[in-house]
N, C-alpha and C positions, 0 to 999 in steps of 0.2 A: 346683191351684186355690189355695192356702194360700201360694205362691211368687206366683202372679200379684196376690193382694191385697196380700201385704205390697207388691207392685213399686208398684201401685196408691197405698197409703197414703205412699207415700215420694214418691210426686209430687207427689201432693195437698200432703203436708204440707212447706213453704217459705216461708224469705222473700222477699221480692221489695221492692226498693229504688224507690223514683221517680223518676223521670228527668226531667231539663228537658234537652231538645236545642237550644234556639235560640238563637240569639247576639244580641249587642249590635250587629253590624250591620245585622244582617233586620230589627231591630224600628225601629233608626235610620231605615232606609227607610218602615215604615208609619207613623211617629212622625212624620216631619218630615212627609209628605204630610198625615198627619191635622191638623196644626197649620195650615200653608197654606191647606187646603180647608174648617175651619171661620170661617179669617178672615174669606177669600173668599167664605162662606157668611153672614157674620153668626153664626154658630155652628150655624147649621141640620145641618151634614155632621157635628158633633160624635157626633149618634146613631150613624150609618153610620163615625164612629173610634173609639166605644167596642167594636160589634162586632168591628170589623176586629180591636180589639186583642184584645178577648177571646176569640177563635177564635183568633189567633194561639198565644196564651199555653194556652190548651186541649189544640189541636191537637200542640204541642211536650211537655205533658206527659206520661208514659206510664210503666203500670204493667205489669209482664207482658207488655209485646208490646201493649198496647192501649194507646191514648190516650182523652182524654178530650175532650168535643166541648159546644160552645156554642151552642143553638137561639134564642136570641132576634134578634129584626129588629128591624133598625134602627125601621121606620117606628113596631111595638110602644113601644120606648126615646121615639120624638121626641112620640109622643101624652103620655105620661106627662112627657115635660120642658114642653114650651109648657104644658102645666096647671099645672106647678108654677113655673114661672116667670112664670108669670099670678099665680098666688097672691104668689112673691113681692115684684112690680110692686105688687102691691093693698096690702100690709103696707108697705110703703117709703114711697109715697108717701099714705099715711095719714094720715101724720106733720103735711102739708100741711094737710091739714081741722082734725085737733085733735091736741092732743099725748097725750090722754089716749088718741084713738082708736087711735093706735098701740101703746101700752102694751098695749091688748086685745086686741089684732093678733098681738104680740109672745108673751105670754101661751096666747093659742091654740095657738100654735104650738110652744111647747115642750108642751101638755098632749096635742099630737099625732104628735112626735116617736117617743113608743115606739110608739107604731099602725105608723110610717111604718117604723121599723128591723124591725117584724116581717111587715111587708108584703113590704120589700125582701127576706129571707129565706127568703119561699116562692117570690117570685119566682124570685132567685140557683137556688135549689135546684129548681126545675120546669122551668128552661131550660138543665141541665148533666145532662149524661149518660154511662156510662162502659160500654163492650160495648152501646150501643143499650139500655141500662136506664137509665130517667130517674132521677135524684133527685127527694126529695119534701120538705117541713118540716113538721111537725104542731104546734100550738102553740096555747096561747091567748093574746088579746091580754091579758089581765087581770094576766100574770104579768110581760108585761114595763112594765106600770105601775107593779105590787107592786117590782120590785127597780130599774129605771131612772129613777121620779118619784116614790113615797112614802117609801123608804126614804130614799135623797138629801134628801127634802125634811125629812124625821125628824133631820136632821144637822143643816141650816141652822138648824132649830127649835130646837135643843139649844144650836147658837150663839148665838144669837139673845137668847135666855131668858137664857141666862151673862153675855151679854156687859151684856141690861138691867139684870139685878139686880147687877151689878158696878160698873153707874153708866158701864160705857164707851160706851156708845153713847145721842147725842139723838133722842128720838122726838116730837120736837114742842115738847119742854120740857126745863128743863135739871132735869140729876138731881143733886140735893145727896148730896155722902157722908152726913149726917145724916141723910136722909130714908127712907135706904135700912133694909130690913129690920135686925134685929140678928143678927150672924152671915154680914151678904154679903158673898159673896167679892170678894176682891182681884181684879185684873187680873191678877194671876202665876195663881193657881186656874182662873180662868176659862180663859185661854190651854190648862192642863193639863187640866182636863175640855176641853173640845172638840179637844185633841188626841186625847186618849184615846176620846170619841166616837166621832171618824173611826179611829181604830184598830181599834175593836171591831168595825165597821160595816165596814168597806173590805173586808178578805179575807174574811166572810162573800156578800156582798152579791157579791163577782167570782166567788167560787166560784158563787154561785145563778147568776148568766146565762151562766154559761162550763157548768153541765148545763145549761140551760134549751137553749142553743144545739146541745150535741152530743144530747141525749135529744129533740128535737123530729126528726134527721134522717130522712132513711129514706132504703133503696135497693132499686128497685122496690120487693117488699113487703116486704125488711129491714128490721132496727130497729136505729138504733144505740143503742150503749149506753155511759155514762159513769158508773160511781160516783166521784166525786171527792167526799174527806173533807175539810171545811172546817179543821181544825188543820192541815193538811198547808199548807195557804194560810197559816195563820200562821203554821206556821212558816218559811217562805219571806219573809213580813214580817220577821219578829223576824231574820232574819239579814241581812236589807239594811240594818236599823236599826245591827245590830252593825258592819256592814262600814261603812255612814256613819259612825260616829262613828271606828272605826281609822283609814279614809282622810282625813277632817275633822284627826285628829290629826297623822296625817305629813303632810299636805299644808301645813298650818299652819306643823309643825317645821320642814320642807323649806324654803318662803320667807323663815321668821324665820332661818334661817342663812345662804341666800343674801344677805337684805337686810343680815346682819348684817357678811361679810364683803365686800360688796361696795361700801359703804355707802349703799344704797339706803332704809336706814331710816329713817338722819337726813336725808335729802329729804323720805323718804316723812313723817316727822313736822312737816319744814320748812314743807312745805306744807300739814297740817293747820292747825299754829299760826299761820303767817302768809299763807297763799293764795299764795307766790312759792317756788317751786323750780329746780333747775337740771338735772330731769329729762329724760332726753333726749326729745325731741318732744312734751314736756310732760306735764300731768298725764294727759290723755284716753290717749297711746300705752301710757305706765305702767300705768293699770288696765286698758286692752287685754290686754297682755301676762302681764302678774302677777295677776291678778285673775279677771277675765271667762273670757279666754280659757283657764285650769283649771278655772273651774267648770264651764265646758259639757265638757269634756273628761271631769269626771268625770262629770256628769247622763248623757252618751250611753252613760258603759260602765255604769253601774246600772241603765239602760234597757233595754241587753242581755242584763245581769246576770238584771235580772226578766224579761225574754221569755224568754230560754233556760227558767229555771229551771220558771216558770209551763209553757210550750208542752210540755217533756220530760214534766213532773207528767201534766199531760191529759190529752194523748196516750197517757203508757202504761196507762190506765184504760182507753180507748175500747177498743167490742170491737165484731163488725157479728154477733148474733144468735152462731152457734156455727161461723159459717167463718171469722172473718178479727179476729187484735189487731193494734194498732198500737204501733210507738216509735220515738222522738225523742232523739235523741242529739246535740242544738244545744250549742255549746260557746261560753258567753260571751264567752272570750277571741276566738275567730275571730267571732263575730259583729260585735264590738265592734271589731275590725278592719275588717271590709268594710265598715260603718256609717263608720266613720271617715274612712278613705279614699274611701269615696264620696262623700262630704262635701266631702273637699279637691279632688277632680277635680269636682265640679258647680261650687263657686268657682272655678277656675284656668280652665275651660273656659267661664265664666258661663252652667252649665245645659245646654249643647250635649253632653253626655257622661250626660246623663242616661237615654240607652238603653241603654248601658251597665252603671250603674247599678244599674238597677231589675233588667237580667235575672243581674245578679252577686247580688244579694241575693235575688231568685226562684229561681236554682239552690240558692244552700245551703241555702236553708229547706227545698225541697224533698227536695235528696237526704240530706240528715239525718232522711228519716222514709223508716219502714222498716213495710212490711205482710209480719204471719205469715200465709198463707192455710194454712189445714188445714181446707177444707171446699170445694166445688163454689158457684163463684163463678156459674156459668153455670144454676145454679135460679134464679134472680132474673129476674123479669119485671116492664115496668113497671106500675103501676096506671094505670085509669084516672083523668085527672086534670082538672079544670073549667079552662077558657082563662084564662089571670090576667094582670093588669092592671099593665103596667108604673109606675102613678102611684107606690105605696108605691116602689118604690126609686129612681125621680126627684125625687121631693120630697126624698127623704134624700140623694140627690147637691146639689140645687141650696142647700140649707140647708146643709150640711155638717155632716149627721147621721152620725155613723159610730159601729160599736160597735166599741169596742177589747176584744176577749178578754182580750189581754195573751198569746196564742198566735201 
C-alpha cells in the first residue's frame, strides 16, 4: 500500500510544459480566407474569423495531453460589435452637430473603457475551457476604475498643477514669472517632479492590475492566486532605468566614433549650421540610418527586456489553489530576437508573413511557461455561470481598448 502511494504521489507530482502545435501555414490558410470574406462581407464575417482564429489557436494549445477549447459564436461576437460600432458611428459623427458634443462623446468613452476591459474579461474567461472545465473571472468593476482612470488621472493632475505653477503652461491667460507664488518652481523641477510622479505611480499601479487580473481568475471552482510584491516591480524599473542610461552611453559613444572616423560629423554639423550637406541621400536617409533606425532598435529590445522580466516575475507567484504553480523562463535576448525579425519579415513581405509571425511569437511565449501540477487537476468542475454578453469585449476591440499586463 505505502509503494502504491508513493508510485501514486510521483505521478501526480510533475511538470508539464505547453505546447503550441500549429504552424504558420494552417493559420496562413484561415488568415487569408478571414481577410477576403470580411471584405466581401463589409466586415460582417469578421465575427465568424475571429472565432475561426480563436478555436484554431485554442485547439493547437495543450497541456498534458489536453488542449484548450474556445465556446464563443460567432453570431454572440457580431451582436456585441454592430452595437459598438453603432456607438462608435454616434461619437464620430457628433462632431457634425457641435464640437463640444463630441468632446462629451469622447469623454464618455474613456470613463467607460475600464467597464468595458472588465467586461471583456469575464467574457474571454467564461468562453475558454480546459478538460471541459470552464474558466470564470470574478472581479469588481470599481477596482478597475481605482487603478486604470483615477490613479492615471492622479498623474496628469500632478502634471498639470507643476507644470501651472511653473508658469509653463497657458490656461486662458498668460502667466508672468512675477506673478507666480515665491518659491515656484522652475521648468527643470517641474519636468523632475512629474518624472518622478509617474515613477512612484507606474510600478505600483502595474503591479495592482496585473493581481487584480490573475486574483479575479477562477478554474471551475479554482482560485487562482497571485501574491506579487510591488518593490519587486520596482525593482525591475530601477534596472531598465540603469540599463537606459549604460546603452544611452555606448550608443552615443558608438556613433560619436563612427561619425568621427568616417567623417560624418562634419556633414552631420555642416548641415546643422548651414541646411547643405553632402550626405549621402541626404539629410532624411542620414537620420533614417544613424538616428531613428537605433532608436527603435533599442525601444523593441527594452520592450522585451520588460515583458520578459515582468511575465517570468508573475508567473512565478501564480499558484491554482493547492494543485498546480506556474514558471516562465522568457529570455529577453530570444525574444527580442523573434520581435525583431518578425519585424523585418512583415516589411520585406509587406505583411503577407504575418501568419508566420504571430504563431512564431505564440509558440515561444507559450513554451516558456511551465505548469508544476502536484494535485488532481480532474476535481474541478465547472460552476454554474449566467449567459454573458459579448458587448464588453467588442466595444474594447472596436475602440482599441486593450490591457497591456506587460506579461
Amino acid at each position: 500500500m505505502e509503494i502504491g502511494a508513493d508510485l501514486t504521489a510521483e505521478v501526480s507530482d510533475r511538470w508539464e510544459r505547453i505546447q503550441f502545435c500549429g504552424t504558420g501555414g494552417e493559420y496562413f490558410k484561415i488568415w487569408i480566407v478571414n481577410i477576403f470574406l470580411s471584405i466581401l462581407t463589409l466586415g460582417i464575417y469578421s465575427a465568424w474569423a475571429k472565432v475561426r482564429t480563436r478555436r484554431y489557436f485554442y485547439g493547437n494549445t495543450t497541456l498534458d495531453g489536453a488542449s484548450f477549447e474556445y465556446h464563443a459564436t460567432p453570431t454572440m461576437i457580431l451582436k456585441g460589435r454592430l452595437i459598438a460600432m453603432a456607438v462608435l458611428l454616434i461619437t464620430l459623427s457628433s462632431g457634425y452637430i457641435h464640437s463640444l458634443l463630441e468632446v462629451v462623446f469622447f469623454i464618455l468613452l474613456a470613463l467607460l473603457a475600464p467597464f468595458v476591459i472588465w467586461r471583456a474579461l469575464i467574457f474571454n474567461a467564461r468562453m475558454s475551457s480546459y478538460r471541459n472545465v470552464r474558466f470564470g473571472y470574478y472581479s469588481k468593476a470599481s477596482s478597475f476604475y481605482v487603478y486604470l482612470l483615477l490613479l492615471p488621472l492622479l498623474v496628469a493632475a500632478a502634471v498639470i498643477g507643476m507644470q501651472y505653477f511653473s508658469g509653463a503652461m497657458d490656461f486662458g491667460h498668460t502667466v508672468e514669472t512675477e506673478a507666480l507664488p515665491r518659491g515656484g518652481a522652475s521648468l527643470g523641477v517641474t519636468i523632475a517632479v512629474t518624472l518622478l510622479t509617474i515613477y512612484i505611480l507606474a510600478p505600483y499601479i502595474q503591479k495592482s492590475i496585473n493581481s487584480l487580473y490573475f486574483n479575479g481568475h477562477k478554474y471551475g471552482q479554482g482560485q487562482f492566486r497571485a501574491r506579487l510584491d510591488a518593490w519587486s516591480y520596482y525593482l525591475i524599473y530601477i534596472k531598465i532605468i540603469v540599463l537606459g542610461i549604460v546603452v544611452s552611453f555606448i550608443v552615443m559613444g558608438g556613433f560619436t566614433a563612427i561619425a568621427t572616423f568616417t567623417g560624418i560629423g562634419a556633414e552631420f554639423s555642416s548641415l546643422i549650421n548651414t541646411g547643405e550637406s553632402e550626405l549621402p541621400g541626404g539629410p532624411g536617409v542620414f537620420f533614417s540610418v544613424f538616428v531613428f533606425l537605433p532608436l527603435f532598435v533599442i525601444v523593441i529590445w527594452f520592450k522585451a527586456y520588460a515583458t520578459s522580466r515582468f511575465r517570468n516575475y508573475s508567473l512565478s507567484k501564480l499558484k491554482l489553489d493547492s494543485t498546480a504553480t506556474f514558471r516562465s523562463k522568457m529570455s529577453p535576448g530570444e525574444l527580442f530576437r523573434i520581435q525583431f525579425s518578425n519585424l523585418l519579415l512583415l516589411v520585406f513581405t509587406i505583411g503577407l508573413a504575418y501568419p508566420w509571425t504571430f504563431v512564431r511569437l505564440t509558440r515561444y511565449k507559450l513554451q516558456t511557461l511551465s505548469v508544476h501540477i502536484y494535485g488532481d487537476v480532474d476535481q474541478y468542475v465547472t460552476q454554474m455561470q449566467a449567459r454573458q454578453s459579448a458587448l464588453g469585449e467588442e466595444i474594447g476591440e472596436a475602440f482599441d481598448l486593450d490591457l497591456d499586463l506587460g506579461i
